[in-house]
C-alpha positions, 0 to 999 in steps of 0.5 A, a space after each residue: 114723630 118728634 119725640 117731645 122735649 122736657 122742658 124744665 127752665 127758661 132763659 131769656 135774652 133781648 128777644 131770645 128765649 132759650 129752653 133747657 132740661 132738668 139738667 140744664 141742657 139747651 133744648 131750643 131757641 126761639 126769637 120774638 119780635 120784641 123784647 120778651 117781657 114775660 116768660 114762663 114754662 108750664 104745663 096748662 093742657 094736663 098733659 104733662 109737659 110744659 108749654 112755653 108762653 112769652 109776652 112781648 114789649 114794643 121796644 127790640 134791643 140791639 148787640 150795643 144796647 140801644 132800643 128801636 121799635 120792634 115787629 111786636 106790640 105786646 105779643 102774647 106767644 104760646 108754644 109747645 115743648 117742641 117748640 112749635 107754635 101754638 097761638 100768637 096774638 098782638 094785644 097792643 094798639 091803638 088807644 080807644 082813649 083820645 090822646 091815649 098810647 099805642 105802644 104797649 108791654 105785656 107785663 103778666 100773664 095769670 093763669 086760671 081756670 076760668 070756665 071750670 072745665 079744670 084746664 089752665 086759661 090765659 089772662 094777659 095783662 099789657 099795660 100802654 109805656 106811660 101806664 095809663 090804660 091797660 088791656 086785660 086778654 083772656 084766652 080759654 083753652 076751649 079758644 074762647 077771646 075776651 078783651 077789657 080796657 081798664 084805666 090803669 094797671 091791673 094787679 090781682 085776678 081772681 075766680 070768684 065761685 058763686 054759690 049758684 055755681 057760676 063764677 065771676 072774675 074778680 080783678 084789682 088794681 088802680 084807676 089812672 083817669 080818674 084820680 088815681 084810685 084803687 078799684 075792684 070790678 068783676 067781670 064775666 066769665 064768657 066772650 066780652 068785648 068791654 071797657 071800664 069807667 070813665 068810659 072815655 073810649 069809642 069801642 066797635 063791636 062792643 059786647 058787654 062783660 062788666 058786672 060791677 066796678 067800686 071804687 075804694 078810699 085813698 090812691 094807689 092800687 090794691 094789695 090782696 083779694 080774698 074769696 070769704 066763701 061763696 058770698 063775699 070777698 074782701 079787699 085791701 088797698 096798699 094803703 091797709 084800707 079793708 073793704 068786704 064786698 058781696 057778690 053784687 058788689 055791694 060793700 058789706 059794713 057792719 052797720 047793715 045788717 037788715 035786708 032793708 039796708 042792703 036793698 037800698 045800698 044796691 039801689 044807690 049803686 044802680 042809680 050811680 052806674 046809670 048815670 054812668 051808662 048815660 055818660 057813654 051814651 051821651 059821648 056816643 052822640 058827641 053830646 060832651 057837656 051831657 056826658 060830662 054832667 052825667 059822669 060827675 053826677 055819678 061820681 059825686 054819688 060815689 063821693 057820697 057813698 064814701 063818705 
């Protein structure tokens, strides 16, 4: 039987991670196929030692410095404190979106627990090298696999606990097709296969995991979300912008207090993601001056809202 290691550190060269103890003695080696671009020692199964997970770009640099097309594509690693290996996956690929990038680079790995059974679950996040989609990868220590395109980077992820006792993941970032806009969404916490507006992506197998998707006022990306209990959250955009929003989504103001209000807000939001959904549908069927009118429809309802 291999005695476990202790591993404290992480160093990374090229694409060479090397593990030491606490007192700084290498432990082992291991080699990607890719440059690493994230690394991390943690302990995500309660047992006490630290696993090793590294993420993976597609570019591999050479003794000289100069880069060439590796073996990885955006490969997300997970090893034990030995060493061994314990899941691997490629993330990257080609792009659902015509004209979209399929070289891609994991540039985080955040780790929750998302379907509270107190275990550390994996969300990769990699992001195309002209930084216009991304792909957020979700693996549960249960073996649970979810995967999301999204538009843009995602910056912030969040489980969001509802007060029926099932939970949200709530996410942030910016939105690169359509106009740079910063964006909230939530997303299931089970299997889903699933992309984010403006849907211009053909997708097989599709299963759907988006609950609700806003767009904020101003460019740029999102700074902070905070859980306000068990029924709202609120956001902040890099520009200072705040919005509070319910569990539904629905953008809290201070304005609507009554039912009333809140009722025909959640209707206004429903019409708009309709329009959305017959977009996509319209797509499907090569339908494009449909689909089109569909989706400006649904954005200029969001234009509205705004204002």
């Amino acid at each position: 039987m291999m005695h476990p290691f202790e591993v404290a550190t992480l160093s990374v060269d090229k694409n060479v991670v090397e593990t030491n103890d606490n007192k700084g003695s290498v432990q082992w080696r291991f080699k990607a196929g890719s440059d690493i671009s994230f690394s991390k020692a943690i302990d995500i199964d309660r047992d006490d030692r630290n696993e090793v997970v590294l993420g993976t770009g597609f570019l591999l640099t050479d003794k000289r410095g100069k880069t060439k097309n590796g073996k990885d594509n955006a490969r997300l690693y997970i090893l034990n404190e030995n060493g061994r290996l314990l899941f691997t996956t490629e993330i990257g690929m080609a792009s659902i979106y015509p004209g979209g990038s399929s070289q891609w680079m994991i540039y985080d790995v955040h780790f929750l627990d998302i379907d509270g059974d107190t275990l550390i679950d994996l969300i990769a996040l990699a992001v195309t090298d002209d930084s216009m989609d991304c792909i957020l990868f979700t693996k549960t220590q249960k073996g649970g696999i979810s995967k999301f395109w999204h538009a843009g980077k995602i910056e912030h992820t969040m489980v969001f606990n509802l007060s029926n006792e099932e939970k949200e993941l709530i996410c942030g970032g910016v939105n690169m097709r359509i106009g740079e806009k910063p964006v909230v969404f939530a997303l299931h916490t089970n299997e889903y296969n699933d992309q984010s507006p403006p849907w211009g992506g053909n997708m097989r197998n599709r299963i759907n995991g988006l609950l609700w998707y806003r767009f904020l006022p101003g460019n740029g990306t999102i700074r902070r979300i905070e859980d306000k209990g068990s029924v709202s959250i609120l956001v902040e955009t890099e520009n200072g912008i705040e919005k509070h929003y319910s569990r539904e989504g629905i953008e809290i103001l201070k304005d609507e207090a009554t039912e009333e209000m809140l009722k025909e807000r959640r209707e206004k939001y429903i019409e708009c993601f309709r329009e959305f959904e017959k977009s996509k549908r319209f797509e499907k069927e090569n339908d494009i001056e449909s689909a089109l009118l569909s989706l400006n429809n649904a954005i200029n309802m969001k234009v509205e809202d705004k204002a």
